[in-house]
C-alpha positions as semicolon CSV with decimal commas, in nm:
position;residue;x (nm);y (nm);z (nm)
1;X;9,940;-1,036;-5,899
2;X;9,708;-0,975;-6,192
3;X;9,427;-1,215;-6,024
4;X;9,467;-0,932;-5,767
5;X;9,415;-0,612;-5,955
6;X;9,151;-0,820;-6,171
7;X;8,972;-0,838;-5,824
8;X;9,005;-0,482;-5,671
9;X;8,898;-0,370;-6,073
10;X;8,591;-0,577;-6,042
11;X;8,584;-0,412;-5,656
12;X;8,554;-0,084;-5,751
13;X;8,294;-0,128;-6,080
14;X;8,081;-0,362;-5,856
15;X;8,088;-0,178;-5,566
16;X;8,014;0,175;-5,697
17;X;8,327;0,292;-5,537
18;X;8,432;0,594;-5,818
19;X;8,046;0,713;-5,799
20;X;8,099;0,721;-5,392
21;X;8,388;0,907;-5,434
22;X;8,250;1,217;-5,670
23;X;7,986;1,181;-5,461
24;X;8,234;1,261;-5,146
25;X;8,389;1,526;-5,360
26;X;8,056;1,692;-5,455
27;X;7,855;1,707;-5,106
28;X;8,224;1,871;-4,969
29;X;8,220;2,121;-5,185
30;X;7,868;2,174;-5,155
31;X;7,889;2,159;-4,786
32;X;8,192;2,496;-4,837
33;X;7,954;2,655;-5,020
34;X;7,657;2,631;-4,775
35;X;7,841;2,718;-4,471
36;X;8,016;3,038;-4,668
37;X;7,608;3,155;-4,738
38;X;7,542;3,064;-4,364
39;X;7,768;3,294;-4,225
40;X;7,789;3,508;-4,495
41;X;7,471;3,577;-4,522
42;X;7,179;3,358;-4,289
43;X;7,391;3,421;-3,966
44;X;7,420;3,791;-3,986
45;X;7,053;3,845;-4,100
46;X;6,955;3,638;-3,807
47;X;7,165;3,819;-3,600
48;X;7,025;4,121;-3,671
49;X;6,702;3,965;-3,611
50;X;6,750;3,931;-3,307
51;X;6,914;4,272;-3,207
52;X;7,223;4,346;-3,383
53;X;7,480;4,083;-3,245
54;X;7,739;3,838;-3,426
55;X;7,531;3,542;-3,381
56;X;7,837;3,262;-3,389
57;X;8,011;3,484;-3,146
58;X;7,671;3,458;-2,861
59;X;7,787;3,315;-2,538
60;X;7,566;3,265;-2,224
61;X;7,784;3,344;-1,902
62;X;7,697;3,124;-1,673
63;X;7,891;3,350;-1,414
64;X;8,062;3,048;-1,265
65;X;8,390;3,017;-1,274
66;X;8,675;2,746;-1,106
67;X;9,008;2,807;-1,093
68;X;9,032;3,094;-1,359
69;X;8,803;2,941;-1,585
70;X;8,445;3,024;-1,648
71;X;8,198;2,823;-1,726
72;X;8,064;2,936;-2,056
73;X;7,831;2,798;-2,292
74;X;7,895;2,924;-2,737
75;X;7,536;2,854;-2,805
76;X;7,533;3,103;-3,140
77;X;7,844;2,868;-3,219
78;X;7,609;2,583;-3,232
79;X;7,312;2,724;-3,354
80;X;7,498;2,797;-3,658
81;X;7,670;2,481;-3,673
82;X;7,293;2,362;-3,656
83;X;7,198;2,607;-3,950
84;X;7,456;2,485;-4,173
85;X;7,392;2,145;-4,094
86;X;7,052;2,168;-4,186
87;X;7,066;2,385;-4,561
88;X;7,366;2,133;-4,647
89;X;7,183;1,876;-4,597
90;X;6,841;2,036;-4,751
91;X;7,087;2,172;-5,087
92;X;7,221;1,749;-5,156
93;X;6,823;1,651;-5,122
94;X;6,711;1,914;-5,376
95;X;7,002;1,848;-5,629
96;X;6,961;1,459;-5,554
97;X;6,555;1,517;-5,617
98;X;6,614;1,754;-5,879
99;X;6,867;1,598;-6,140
100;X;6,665;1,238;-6,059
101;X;6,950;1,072;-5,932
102;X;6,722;0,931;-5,687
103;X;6,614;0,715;-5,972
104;X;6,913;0,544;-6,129
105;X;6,969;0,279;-5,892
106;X;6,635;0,172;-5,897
107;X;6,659;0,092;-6,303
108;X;6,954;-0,076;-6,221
109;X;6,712;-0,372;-6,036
């Protein structure tokens, strides 16, 4: 049993496996934040933009409709989803890039 937990403590120095895991816990809550300024803040501003609408409520009626259901397509829905995407991803590359953590696995070599 010790040969075991020996091996799953060599695991997870080896493997980087607590780093992944902060690292998990870290672009989450970075992730909350971003989307909380994106529709806080980017989505209504854009929405104003572009006349004064709730921009993840924008819907394109197709006017078709089967069976009591219309065919509708939530493209402000996505658009933010797209916006968020896109600053959550640009906020880890600027905190990765500026705190040079870019760099530590290559002393490592």
């Amino acid at each position: 049993m010790s040969k075991q937990l020996k091996g799953f403590m060599d695991f997870v120095r080896e493997q980087g496996v607590v780093g992944l895991a902060v690292g998990l816990a870290i672009g989450a809550s970075a992730g909350a934040a971003v989307k909380a300024i994106v529709d806080g803040f980017i989505s209504p501003l854009v929405g104003f933009i572009l006349g004064g609408t709730n921009l993840s409520a924008t819907k394109w009626d197709t006017g078709l409709s089967r069976g009591g259901h219309e065919l509708v397509f939530a493209w402000g829905a996505i658009l933010n989803a797209i916006i968020v995407l896109l600053a959550t991803a640009a906020v880890i590359y600027y905190i990765i890039h500026g705190l040079k953590l870019d760099k530590i696995d290559k002393t490592k070599v």
